[in-house]
VOSEVO-445772 format. One record per residue (C-alpha): residue number from 1; residue in three letters; x, y, z. Coordinates in Angstrom, 2 decimals, padded with zeros to 5 digits. Each point is the difference from the previous one (the first is absolute). Layout:
<pts>
{pt NUM 'ALA' {X Y Z}}
...
</pts>
This chain:
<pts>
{pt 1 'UNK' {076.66 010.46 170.94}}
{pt 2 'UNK' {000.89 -003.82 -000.56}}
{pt 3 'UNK' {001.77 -001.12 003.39}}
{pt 4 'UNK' {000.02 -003.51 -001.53}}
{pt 5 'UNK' {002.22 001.34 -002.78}}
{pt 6 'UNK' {001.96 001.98 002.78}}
{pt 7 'UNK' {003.40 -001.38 001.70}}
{pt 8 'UNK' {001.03 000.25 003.00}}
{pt 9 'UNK' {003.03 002.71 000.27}}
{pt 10 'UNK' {003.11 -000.46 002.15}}
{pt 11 'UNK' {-000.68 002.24 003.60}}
{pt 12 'UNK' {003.30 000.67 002.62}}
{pt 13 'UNK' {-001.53 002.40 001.84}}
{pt 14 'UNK' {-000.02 003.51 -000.44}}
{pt 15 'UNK' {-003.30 000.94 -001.73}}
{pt 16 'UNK' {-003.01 001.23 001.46}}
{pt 17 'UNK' {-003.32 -002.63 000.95}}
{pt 18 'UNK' {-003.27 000.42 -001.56}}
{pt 19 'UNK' {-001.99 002.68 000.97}}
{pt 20 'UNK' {-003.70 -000.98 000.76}}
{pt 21 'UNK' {-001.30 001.56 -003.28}}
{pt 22 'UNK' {002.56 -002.19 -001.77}}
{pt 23 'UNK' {-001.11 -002.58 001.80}}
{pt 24 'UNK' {-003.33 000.59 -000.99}}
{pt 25 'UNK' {000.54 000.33 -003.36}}
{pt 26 'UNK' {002.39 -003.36 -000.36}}
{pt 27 'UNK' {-003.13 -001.68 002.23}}
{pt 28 'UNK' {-002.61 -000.07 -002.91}}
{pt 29 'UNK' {002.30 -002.13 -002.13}}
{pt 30 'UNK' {000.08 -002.68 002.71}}
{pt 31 'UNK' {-002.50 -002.50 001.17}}
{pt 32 'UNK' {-002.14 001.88 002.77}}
{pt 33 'UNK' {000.61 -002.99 002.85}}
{pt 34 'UNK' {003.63 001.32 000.22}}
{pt 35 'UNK' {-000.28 002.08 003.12}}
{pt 36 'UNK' {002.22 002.95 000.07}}
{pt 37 'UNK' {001.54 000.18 003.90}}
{pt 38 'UNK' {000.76 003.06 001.03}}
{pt 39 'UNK' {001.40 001.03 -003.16}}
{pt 40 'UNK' {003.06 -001.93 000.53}}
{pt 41 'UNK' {-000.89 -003.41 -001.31}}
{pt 42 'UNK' {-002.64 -001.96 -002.21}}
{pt 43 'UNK' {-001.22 -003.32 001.69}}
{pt 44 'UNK' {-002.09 -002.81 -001.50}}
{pt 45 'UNK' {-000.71 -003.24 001.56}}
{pt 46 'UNK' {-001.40 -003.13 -002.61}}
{pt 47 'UNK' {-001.31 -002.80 000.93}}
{pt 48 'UNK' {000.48 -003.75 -001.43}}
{pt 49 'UNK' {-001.84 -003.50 -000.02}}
{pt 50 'UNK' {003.49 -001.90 001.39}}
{pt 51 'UNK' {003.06 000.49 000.74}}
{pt 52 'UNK' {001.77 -000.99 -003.18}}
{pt 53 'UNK' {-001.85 002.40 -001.76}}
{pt 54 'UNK' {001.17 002.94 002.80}}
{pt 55 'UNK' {003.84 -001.02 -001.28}}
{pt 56 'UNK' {-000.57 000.17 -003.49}}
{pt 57 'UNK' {-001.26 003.37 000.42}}
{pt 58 'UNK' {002.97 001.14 002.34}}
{pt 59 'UNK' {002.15 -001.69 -002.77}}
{pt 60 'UNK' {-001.29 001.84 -002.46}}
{pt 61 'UNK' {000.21 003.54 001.88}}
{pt 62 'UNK' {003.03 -001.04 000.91}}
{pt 63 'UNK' {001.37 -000.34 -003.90}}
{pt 64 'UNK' {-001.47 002.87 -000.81}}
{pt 65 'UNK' {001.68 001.71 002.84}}
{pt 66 'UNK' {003.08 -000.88 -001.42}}
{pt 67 'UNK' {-000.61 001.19 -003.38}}
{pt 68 'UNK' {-001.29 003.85 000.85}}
{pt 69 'UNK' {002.80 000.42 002.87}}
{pt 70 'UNK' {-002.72 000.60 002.80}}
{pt 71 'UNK' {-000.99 -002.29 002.70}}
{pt 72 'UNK' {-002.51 000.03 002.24}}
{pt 73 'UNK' {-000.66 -001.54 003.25}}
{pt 74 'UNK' {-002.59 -002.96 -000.19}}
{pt 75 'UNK' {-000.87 -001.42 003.15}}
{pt 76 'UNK' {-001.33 -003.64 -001.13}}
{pt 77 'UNK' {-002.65 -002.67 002.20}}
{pt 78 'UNK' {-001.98 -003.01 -000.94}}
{pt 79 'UNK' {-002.17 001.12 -003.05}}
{pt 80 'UNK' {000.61 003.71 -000.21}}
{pt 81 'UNK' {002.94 002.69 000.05}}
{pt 82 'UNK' {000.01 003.81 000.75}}
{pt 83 'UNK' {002.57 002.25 -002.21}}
{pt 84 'UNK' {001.38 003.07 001.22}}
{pt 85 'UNK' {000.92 002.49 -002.04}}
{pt 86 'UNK' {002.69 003.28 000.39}}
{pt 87 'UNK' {003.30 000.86 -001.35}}
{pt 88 'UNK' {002.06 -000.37 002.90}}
{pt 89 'UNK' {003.05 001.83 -001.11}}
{pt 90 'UNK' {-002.65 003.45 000.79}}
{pt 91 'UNK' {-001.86 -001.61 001.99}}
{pt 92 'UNK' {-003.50 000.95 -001.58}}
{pt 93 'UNK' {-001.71 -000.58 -003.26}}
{pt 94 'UNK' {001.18 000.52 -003.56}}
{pt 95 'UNK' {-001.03 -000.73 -003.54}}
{pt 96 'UNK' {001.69 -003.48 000.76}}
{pt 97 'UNK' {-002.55 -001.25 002.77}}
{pt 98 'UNK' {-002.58 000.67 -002.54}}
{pt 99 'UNK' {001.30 -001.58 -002.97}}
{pt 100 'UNK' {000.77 -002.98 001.83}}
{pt 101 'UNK' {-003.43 -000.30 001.75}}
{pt 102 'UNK' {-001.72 000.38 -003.50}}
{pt 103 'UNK' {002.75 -002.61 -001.39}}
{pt 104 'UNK' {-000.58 -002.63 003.11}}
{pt 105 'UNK' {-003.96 000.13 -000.53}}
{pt 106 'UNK' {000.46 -000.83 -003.17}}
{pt 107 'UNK' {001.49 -003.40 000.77}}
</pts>
């Protein structure tokens, strides 16, 4: 499985979350610093050397937010930014929160 050749499907609501085997499974195509909380969301912080740096990142997530129809909650400081992950509509994880985190650490 290629996530990076993956897009991110619409989600209203209305299908189940990822169990934790499907979790597990979607986790090995993922950078291993993306901690998996509670099995509800995928969190990575990265650090930068400056602040201008920190906001071309969060542009860049940002854009590519916009293109795959998911966004994720980025809490952003001097020099580094944490990303949460989860598809809120079910509030849990699905193949979306993992395409997107393999997509983002590819910027």
């Amino acid at each position: 499985m290629n996530l990076g050749e993956k897009k991110c499907q619409p989600c209203e609501g209305g299908i189940p979350t990822l169990d934790a085997k499907a979790i597990q499974e979607l986790r090995v195509h993922i950078k291993s610093d993306w901690e998996v909380s509670e099995n509800k969301k995928l969190i990575k912080e990265y650090s930068f050397v400056n602040y201008k740096h920190t906001i071309d990142f969060v542009d860049k997530v940002a854009q590519l937010a916009e293109e795959e129809g998911h966004h994720p909650v980025m809490h952003v400081y001097y020099g580094r930014v944490t990303i949460e992950l989860w598809t809120h509509a079910i509030d849990g994880l699905s193949e979306n929160d993992f395409i997107m985190a393999y997509k983002i650490d590819k910027i």
